[in-house]
C-alpha positions in Angstrom: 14.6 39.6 -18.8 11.3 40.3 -19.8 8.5 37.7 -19.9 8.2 36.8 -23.5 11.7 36.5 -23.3 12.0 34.1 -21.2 9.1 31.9 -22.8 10.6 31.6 -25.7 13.9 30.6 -24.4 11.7 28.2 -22.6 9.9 27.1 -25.8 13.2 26.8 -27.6 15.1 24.5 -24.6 11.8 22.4 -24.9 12.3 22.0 -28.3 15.7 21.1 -28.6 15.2 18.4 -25.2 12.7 16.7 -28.0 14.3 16.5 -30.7 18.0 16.3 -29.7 19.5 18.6 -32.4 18.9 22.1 -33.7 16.2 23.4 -36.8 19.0 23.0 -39.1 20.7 20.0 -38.1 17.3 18.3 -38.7 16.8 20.2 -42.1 20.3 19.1 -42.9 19.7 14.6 -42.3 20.2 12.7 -45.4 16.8 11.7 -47.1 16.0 8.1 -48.3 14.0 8.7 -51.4 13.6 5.0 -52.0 12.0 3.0 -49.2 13.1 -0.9 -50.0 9.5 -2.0 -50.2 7.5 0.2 -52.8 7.7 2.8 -55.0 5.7 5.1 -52.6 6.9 8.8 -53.3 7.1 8.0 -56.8 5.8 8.4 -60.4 5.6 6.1 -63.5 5.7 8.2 -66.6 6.0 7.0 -70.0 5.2 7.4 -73.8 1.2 8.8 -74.2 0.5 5.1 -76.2 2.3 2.7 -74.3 1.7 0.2 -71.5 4.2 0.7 -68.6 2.0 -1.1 -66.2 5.1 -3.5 -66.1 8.6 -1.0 -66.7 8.9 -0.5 -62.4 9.1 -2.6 -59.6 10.3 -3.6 -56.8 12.2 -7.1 -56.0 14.5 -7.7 -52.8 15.2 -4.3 -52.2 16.1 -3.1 -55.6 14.2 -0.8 -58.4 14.4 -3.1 -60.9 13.5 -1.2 -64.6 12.5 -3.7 -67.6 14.1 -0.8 -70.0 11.1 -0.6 -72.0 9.3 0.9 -73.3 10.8 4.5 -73.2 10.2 6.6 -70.0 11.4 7.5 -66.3 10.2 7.3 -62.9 10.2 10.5 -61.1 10.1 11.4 -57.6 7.2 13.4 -56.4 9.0 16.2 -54.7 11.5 18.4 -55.9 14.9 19.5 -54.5 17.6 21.9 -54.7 21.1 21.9 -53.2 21.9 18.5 -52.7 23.9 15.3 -52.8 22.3 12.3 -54.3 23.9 9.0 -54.0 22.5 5.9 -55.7 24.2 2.8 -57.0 23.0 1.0 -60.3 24.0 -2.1 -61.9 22.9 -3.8 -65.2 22.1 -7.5 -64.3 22.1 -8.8 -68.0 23.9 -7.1 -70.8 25.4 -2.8 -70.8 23.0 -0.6 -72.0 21.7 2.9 -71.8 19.9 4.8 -68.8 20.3 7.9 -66.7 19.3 10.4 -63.4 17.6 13.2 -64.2 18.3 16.2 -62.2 16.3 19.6 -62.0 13.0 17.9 -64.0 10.3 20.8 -64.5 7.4 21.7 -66.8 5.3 19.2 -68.0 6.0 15.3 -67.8 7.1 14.2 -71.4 9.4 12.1 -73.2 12.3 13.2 -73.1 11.5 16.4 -70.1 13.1 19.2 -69.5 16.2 18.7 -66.7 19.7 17.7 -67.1 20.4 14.0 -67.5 23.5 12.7 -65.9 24.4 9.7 -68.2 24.7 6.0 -67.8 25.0 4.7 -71.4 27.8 1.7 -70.8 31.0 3.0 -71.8 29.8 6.9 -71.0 28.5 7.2 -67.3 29.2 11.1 -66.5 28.2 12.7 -69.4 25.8 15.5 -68.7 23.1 16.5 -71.0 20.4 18.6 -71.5 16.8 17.6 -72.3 13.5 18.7 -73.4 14.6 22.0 -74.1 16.6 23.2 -70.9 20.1 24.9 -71.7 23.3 24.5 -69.7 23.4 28.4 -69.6 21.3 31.0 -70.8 23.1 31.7 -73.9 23.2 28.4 -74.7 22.6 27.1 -78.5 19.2 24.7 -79.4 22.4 22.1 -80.4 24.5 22.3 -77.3 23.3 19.2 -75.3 26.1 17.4 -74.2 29.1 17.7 -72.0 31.2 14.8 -72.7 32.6 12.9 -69.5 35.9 14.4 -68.5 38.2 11.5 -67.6 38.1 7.6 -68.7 35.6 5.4 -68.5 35.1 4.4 -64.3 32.5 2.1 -64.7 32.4 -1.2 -63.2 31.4 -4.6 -65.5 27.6 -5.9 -65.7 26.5 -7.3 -62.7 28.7 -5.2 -60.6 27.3 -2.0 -58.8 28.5 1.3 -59.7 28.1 4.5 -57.2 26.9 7.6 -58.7 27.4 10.7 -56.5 25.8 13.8 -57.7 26.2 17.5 -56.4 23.6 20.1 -57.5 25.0 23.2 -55.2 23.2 26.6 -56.6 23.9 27.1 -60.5 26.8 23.6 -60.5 26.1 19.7 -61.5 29.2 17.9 -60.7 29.6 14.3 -61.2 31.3 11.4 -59.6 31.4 7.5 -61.1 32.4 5.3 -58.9 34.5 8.0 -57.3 36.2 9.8 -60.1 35.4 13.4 -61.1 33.7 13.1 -64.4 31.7 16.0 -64.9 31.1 19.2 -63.9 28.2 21.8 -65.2 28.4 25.6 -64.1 26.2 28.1 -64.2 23.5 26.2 -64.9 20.1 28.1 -65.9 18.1 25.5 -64.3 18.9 24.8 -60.3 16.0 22.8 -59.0 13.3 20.4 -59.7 12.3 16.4 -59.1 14.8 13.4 -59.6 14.2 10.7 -62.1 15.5 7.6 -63.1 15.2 6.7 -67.1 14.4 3.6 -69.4 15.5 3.9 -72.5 16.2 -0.3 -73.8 17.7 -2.3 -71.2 16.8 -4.0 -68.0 18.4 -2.0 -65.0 18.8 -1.7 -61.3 19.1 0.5 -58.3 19.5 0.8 -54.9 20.9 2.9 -51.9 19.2 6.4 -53.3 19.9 8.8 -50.5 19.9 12.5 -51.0 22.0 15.0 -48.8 20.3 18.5 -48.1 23.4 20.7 -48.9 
């Protein structure tokens, strides 16, 4: 064996005594994107001429949105082949929000990326915004994939779980367990997360993404 041989496998026994697992075991542990205390890792964005100073926060854990005015809050990194899990609730009344998946180009209202719905009555939906197409021969009109199965939400003030797999060129979508959606062949496979208010006070918690 020759010398730089054996110094790397020396180097490489080192590394693994440190860290306890394997490169891609590491590369592979869940991520939390939301910390429980701040919104540290993310960004407010919002119509050019209104005050959303006040639309974010943080209280007892939770993202708490005020719904308005129109906007999103968008993580600072983007990702690609993944499993996000987050739970949402509406503590007053049902209204409308959603996750934004594979956000690119320039921050606007509405952006380009594919929003996976949570208007009451049609969480699982998938659409696409600011311009992006569900495949590249895609019409300016087709923006929606309607949900696939009944309505699995929960009532307000109960927590949903939204599960969402971006794997290469596929969106799938899970509410609350059930297989509501599922994109293929997607033109668009990668980009930041965002979470949307569009009217009515909403909350999250528990968003953890899975490098896939």
């Amino acid at each position: 064996m020759t010398y730089r041989r054996t110094a790397a496998l020396a180097i490489a026994a080192a590394g693994a005594a440190l860290f306890g697992h394997d490169a891609v075991a590491r590369k592979k542990a869940p991520l939390e994107l939301f910390n429980g205390r701040d919104l540290a890792g993310w960004t407010v964005v919002a119509d050019p001429d209104k005050d959303a100073s006040a639309t974010w926060s943080v209280k007892d854990g939770l993202i708490v949105s005020a719904g308005k005015p129109r906007g999103y809050l968008r993580t600072d990194a983007v990702y690609k082949d993944y499993r996000l899990r987050l739970q949402w609730r509406w503590p007053e009344r049902a209204g409308n929000s959603g996750v934004f998946v594979h956000g690119m180009a320039a921050d606007k209202v509405w952006p380009q990326s594919y929003e996976a719905q949570l208007q009451a009555g049609n969480a699982g939906e998938i659409r696409a915004n600011g311009g992006a197409k569900f495949h590249k021969d895609s019409k300016p009109e087709d923006r929606s994939l309607p949900k696939q199965a009944a309505s699995s939400e929960r009532a307000p003030g109960e927590w949903n779980d939204y599960e969402i797999v971006c794997r290469g060129t596929t969106v799938t979508l899970f509410v609350n367990g059930v297989r509501q959606n599922e994109l293929k062949k997607a033109t668009q496979k990668s980009g930041w997360i965002a979470l949307q208010s569009e009217g009515a006070p909403i909350e999250f918690r528990a968003i953890t993404l899975e490098p896939l």
